[in-house]
N, CA, C and O atoms as a GROMACS GRO file, in nm:
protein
  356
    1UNK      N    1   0.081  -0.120   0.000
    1UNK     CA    2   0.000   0.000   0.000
    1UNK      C    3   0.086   0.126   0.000
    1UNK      O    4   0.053   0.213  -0.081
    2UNK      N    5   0.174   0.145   0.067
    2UNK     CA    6   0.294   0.239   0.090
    2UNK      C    7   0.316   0.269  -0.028
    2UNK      O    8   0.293   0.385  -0.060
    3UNK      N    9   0.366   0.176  -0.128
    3UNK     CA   10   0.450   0.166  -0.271
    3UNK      C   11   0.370   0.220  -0.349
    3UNK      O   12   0.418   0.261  -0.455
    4UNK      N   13   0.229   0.238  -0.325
    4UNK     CA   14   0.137   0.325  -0.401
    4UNK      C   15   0.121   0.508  -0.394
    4UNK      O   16   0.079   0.600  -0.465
    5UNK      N   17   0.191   0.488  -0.247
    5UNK     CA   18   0.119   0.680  -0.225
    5UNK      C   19   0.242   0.752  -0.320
    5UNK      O   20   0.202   0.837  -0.400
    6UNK      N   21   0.358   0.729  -0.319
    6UNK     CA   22   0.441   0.823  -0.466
    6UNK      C   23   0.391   0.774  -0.566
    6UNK      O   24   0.466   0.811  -0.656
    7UNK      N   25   0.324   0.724  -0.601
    7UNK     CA   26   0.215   0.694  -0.765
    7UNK      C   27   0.125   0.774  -0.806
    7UNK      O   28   0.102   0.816  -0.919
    8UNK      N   29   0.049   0.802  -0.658
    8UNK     CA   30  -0.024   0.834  -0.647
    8UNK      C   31   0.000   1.036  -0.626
    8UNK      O   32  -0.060   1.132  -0.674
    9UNK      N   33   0.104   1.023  -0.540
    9UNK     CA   34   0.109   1.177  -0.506
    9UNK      C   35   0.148   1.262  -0.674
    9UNK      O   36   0.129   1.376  -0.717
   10UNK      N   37   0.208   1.136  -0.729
   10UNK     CA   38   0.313   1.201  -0.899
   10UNK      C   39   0.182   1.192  -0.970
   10UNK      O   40   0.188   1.276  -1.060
   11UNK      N   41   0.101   1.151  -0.974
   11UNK     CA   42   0.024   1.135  -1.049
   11UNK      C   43  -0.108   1.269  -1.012
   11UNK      O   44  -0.161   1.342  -1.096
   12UNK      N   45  -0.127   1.266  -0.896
   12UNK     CA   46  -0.190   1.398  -0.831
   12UNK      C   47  -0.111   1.546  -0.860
   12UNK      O   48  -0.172   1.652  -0.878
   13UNK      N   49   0.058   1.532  -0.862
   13UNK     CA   50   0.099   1.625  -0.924
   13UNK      C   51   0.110   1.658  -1.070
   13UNK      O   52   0.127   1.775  -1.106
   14UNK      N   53   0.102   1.576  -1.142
   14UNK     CA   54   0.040   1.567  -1.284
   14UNK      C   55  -0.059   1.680  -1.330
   14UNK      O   56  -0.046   1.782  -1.398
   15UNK      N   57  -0.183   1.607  -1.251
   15UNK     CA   58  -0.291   1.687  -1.278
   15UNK      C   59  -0.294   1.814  -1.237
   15UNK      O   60  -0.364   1.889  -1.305
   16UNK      N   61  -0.240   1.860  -1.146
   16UNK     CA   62  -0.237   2.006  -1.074
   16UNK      C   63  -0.154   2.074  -1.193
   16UNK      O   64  -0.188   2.183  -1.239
   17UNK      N   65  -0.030   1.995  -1.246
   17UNK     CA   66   0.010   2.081  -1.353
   17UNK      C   67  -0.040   2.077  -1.445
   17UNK      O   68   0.017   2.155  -1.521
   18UNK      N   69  -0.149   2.014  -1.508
   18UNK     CA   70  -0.216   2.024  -1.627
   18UNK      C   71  -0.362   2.142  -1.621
   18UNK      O   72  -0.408   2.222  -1.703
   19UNK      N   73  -0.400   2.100  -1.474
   19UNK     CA   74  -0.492   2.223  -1.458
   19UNK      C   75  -0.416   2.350  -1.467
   19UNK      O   76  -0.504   2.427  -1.505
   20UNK      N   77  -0.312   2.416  -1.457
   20UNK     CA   78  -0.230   2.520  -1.403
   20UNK      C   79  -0.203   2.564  -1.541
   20UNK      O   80  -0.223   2.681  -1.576
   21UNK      N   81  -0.143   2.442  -1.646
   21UNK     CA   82  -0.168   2.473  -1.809
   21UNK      C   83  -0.289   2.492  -1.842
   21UNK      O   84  -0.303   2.588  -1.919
   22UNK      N   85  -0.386   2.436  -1.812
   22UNK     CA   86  -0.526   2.481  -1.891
   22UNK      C   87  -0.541   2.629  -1.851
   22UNK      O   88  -0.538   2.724  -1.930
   23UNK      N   89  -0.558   2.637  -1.712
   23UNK     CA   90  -0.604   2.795  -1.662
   23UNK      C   91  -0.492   2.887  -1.752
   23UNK      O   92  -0.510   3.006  -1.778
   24UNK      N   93  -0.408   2.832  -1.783
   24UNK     CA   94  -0.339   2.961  -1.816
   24UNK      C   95  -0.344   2.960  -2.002
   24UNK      O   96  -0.294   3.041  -2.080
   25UNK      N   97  -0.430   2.825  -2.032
   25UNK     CA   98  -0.479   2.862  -2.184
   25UNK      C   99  -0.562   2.958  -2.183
   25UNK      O  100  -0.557   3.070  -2.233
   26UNK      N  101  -0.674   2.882  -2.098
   26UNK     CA  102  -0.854   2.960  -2.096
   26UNK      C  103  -0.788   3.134  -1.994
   26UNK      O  104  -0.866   3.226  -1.969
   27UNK      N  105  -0.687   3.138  -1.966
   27UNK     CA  106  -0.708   3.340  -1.964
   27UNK      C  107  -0.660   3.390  -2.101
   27UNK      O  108  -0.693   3.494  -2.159
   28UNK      N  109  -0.572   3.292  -2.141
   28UNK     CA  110  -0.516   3.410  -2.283
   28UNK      C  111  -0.607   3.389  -2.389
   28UNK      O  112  -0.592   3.466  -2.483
   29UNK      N  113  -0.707   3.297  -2.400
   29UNK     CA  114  -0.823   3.268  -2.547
   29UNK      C  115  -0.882   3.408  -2.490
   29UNK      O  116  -0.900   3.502  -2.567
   30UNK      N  117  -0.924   3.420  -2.292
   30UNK     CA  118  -1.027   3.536  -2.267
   30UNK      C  119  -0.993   3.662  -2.306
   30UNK      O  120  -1.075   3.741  -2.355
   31UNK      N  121  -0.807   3.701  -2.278
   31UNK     CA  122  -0.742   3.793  -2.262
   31UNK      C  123  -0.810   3.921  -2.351
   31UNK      O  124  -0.872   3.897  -2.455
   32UNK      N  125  -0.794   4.045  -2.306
   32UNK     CA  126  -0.806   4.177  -2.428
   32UNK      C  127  -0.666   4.182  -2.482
   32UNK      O  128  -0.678   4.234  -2.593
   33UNK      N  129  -0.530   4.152  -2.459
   33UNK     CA  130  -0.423   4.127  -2.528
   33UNK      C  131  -0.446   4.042  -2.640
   33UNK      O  132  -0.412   4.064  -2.757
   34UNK      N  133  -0.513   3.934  -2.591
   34UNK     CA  134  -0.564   3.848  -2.758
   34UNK      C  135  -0.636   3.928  -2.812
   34UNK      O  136  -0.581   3.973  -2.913
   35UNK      N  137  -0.756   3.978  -2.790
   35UNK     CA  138  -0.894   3.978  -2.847
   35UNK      C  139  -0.812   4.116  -2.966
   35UNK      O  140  -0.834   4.138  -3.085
   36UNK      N  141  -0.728   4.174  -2.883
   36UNK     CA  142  -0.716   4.305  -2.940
   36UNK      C  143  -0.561   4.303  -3.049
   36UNK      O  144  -0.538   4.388  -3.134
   37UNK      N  145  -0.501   4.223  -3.026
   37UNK     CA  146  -0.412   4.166  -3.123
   37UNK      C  147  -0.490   4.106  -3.276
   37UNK      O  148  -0.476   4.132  -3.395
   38UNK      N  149  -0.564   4.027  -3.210
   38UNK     CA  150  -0.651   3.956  -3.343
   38UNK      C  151  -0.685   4.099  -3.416
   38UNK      O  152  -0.626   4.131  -3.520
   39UNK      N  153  -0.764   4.166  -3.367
   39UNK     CA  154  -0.864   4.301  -3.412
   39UNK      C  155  -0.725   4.361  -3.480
   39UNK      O  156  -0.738   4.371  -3.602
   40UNK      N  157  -0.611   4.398  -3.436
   40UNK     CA  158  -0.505   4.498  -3.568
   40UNK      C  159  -0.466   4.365  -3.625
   40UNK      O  160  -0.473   4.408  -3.740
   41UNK      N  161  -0.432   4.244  -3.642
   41UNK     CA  162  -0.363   4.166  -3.731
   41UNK      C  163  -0.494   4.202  -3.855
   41UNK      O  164  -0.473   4.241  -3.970
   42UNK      N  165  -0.660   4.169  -3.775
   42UNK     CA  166  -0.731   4.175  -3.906
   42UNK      C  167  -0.717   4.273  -3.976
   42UNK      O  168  -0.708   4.257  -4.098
   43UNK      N  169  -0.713   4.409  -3.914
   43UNK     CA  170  -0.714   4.519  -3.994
   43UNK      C  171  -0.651   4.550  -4.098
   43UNK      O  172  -0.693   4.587  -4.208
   44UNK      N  173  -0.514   4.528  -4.048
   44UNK     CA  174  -0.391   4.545  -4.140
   44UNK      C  175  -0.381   4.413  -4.204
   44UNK      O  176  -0.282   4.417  -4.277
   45UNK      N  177  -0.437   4.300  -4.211
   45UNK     CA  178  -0.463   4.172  -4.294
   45UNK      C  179  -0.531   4.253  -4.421
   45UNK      O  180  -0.488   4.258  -4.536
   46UNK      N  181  -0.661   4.321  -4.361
   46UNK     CA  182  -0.722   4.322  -4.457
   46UNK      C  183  -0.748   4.487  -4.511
   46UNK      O  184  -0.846   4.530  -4.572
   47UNK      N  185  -0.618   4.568  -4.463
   47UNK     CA  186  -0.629   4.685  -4.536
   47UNK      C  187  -0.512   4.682  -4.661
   47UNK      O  188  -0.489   4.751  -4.760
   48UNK      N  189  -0.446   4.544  -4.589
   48UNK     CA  190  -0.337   4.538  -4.710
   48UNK      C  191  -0.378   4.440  -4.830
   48UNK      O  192  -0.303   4.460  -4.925
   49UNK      N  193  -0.468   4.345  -4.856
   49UNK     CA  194  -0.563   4.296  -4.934
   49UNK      C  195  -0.624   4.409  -5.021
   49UNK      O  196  -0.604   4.415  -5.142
   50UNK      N  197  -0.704   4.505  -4.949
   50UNK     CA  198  -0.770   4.566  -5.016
   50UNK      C  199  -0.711   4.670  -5.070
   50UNK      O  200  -0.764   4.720  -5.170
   51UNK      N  201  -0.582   4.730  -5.015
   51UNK     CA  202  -0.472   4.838  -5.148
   51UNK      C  203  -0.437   4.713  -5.257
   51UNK      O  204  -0.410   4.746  -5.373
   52UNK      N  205  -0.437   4.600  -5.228
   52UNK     CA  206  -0.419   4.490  -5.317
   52UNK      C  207  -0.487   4.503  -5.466
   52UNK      O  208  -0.460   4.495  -5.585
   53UNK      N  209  -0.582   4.527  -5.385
   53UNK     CA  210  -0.739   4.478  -5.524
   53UNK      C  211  -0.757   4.576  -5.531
   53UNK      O  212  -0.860   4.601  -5.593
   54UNK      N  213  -0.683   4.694  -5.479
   54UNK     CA  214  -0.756   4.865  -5.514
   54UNK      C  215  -0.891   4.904  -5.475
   54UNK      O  216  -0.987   4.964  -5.523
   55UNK      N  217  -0.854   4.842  -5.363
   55UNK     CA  218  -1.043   4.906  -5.378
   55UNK      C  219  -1.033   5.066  -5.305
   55UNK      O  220  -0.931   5.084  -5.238
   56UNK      N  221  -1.132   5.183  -5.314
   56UNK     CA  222  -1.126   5.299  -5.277
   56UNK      C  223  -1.118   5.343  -5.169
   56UNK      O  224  -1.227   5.345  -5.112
   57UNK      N  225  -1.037   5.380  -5.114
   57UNK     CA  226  -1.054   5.443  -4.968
   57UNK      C  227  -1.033   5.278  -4.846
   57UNK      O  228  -1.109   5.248  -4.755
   58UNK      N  229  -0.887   5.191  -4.897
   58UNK     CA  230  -0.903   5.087  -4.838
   58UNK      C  231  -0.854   5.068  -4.709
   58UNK      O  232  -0.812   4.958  -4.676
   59UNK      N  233  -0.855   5.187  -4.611
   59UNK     CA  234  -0.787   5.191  -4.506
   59UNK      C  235  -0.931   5.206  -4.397
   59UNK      O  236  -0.932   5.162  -4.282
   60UNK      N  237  -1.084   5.298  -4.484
   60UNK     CA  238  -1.212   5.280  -4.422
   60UNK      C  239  -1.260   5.153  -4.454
   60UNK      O  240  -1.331   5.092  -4.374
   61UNK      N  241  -1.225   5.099  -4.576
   61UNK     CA  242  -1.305   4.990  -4.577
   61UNK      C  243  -1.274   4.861  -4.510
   61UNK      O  244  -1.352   4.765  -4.499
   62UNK      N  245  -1.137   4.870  -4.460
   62UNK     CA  246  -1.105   4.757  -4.365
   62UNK      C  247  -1.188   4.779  -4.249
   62UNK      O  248  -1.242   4.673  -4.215
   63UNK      N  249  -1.210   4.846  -4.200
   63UNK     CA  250  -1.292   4.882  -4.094
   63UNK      C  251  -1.407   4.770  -4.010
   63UNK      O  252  -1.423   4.738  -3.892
   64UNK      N  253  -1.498   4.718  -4.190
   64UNK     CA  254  -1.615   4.658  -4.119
   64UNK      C  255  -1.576   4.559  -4.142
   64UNK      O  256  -1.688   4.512  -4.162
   65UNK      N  257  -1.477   4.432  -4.168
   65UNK     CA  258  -1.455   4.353  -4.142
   65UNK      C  259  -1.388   4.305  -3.985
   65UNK      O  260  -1.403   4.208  -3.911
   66UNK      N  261  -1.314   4.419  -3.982
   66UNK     CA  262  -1.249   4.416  -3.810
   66UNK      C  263  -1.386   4.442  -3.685
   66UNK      O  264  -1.404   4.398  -3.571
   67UNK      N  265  -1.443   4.511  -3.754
   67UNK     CA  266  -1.558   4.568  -3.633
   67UNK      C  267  -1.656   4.414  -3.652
   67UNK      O  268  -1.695   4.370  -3.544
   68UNK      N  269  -1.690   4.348  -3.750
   68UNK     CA  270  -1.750   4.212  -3.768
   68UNK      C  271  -1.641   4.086  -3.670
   68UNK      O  272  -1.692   3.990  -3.613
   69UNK      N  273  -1.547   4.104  -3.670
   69UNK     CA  274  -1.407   4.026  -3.584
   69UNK      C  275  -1.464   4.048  -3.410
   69UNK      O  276  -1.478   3.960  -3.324
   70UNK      N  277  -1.489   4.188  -3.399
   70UNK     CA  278  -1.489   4.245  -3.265
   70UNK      C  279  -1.666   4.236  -3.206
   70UNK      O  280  -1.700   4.259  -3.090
   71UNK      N  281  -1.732   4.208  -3.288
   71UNK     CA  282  -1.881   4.185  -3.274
   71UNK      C  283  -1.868   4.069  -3.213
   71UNK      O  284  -1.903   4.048  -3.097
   72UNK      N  285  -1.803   3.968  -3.309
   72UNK     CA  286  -1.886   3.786  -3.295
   72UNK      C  287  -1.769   3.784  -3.161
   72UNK      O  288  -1.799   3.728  -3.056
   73UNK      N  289  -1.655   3.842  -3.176
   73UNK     CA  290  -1.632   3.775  -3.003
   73UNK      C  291  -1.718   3.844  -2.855
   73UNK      O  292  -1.737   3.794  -2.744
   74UNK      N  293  -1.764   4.002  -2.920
   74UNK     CA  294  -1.856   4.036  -2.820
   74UNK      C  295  -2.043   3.930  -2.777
   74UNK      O  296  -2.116   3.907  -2.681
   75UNK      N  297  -2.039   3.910  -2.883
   75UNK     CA  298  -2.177   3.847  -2.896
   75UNK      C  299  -2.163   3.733  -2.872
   75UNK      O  300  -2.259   3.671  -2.826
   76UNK      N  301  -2.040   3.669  -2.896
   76UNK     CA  302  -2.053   3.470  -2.904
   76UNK      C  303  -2.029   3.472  -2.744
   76UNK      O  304  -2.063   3.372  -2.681
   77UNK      N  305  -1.975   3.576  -2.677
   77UNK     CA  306  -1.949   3.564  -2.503
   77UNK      C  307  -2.080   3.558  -2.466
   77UNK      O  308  -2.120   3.448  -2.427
   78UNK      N  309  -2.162   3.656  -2.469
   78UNK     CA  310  -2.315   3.629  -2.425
   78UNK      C  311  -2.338   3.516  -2.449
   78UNK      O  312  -2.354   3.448  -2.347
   79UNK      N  313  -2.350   3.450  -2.565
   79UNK     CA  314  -2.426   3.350  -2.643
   79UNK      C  315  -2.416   3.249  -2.557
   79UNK      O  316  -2.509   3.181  -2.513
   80UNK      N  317  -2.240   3.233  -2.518
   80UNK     CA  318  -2.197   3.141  -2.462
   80UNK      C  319  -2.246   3.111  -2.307
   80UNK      O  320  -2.274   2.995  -2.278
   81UNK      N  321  -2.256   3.202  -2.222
   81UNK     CA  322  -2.276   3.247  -2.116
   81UNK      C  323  -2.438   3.194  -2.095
   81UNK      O  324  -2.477   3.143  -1.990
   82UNK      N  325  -2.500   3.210  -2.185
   82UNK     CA  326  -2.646   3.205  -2.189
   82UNK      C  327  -2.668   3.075  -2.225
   82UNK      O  328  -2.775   3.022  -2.198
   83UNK      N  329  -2.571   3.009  -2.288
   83UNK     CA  330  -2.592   2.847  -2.392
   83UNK      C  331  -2.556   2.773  -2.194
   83UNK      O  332  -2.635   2.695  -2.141
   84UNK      N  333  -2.454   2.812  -2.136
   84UNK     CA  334  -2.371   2.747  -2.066
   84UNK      C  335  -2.503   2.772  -1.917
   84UNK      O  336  -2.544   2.673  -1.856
   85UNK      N  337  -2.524   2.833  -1.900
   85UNK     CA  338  -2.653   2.863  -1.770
   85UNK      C  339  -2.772   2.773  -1.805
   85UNK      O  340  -2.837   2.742  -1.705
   86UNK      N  341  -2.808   2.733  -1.898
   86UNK     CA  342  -2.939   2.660  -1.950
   86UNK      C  343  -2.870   2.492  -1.936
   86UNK      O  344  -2.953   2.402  -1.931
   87UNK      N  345  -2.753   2.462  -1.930
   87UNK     CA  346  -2.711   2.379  -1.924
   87UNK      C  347  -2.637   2.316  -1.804
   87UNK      O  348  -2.576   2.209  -1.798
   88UNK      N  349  -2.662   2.423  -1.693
   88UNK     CA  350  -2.589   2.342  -1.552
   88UNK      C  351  -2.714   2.297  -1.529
   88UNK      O  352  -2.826   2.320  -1.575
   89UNK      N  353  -2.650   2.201  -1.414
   89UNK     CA  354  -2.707   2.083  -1.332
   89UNK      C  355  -2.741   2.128  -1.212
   89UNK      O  356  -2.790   2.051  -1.129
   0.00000   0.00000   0.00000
């Protein structure tokens, strides 16, 4: 029985470090450092596309694709929030 509790304690320390990696995935997916990194990569993704293809004035027209970027993560949080409450136990 003895020969089990370091199996057991390494194996309990395992998991504490895998929770300790997850928590520290699920803050940076939440982070405004992400959210707001994504939002200028799109911009400048897609203001440099659109001097690409010429389109007029392509520094406003990147605009509503980034503000569509910055919507669905504002809205899919509710969504989520609201999907996830209907679903506890």
């Amino acid at each position: 029985m003895t020969s089990d509790l370091p199996s057991i304690a390494e194996r309990v320390s395992a998991i504490e470090a895998r929770n300790r990696r997850v928590e520290l995935e699920k803050a940076w997916e939440v982070s405004a450092l992400r959210r707001y990194s994504i939002l200028l990569l799109t911009y400048f993704l897609t203001l440099l596309v659109f001097y690409l293809i010429g389109v007029e004035r392509f520094w406003l027209s990147a605009i509503i694709p980034t503000l569509g970027y910055l919507l669905s993560t504002l809205s899919i949080s509710l969504l989520k929030n609201w999907w996830l409450t209907k679903r506890e136990f």
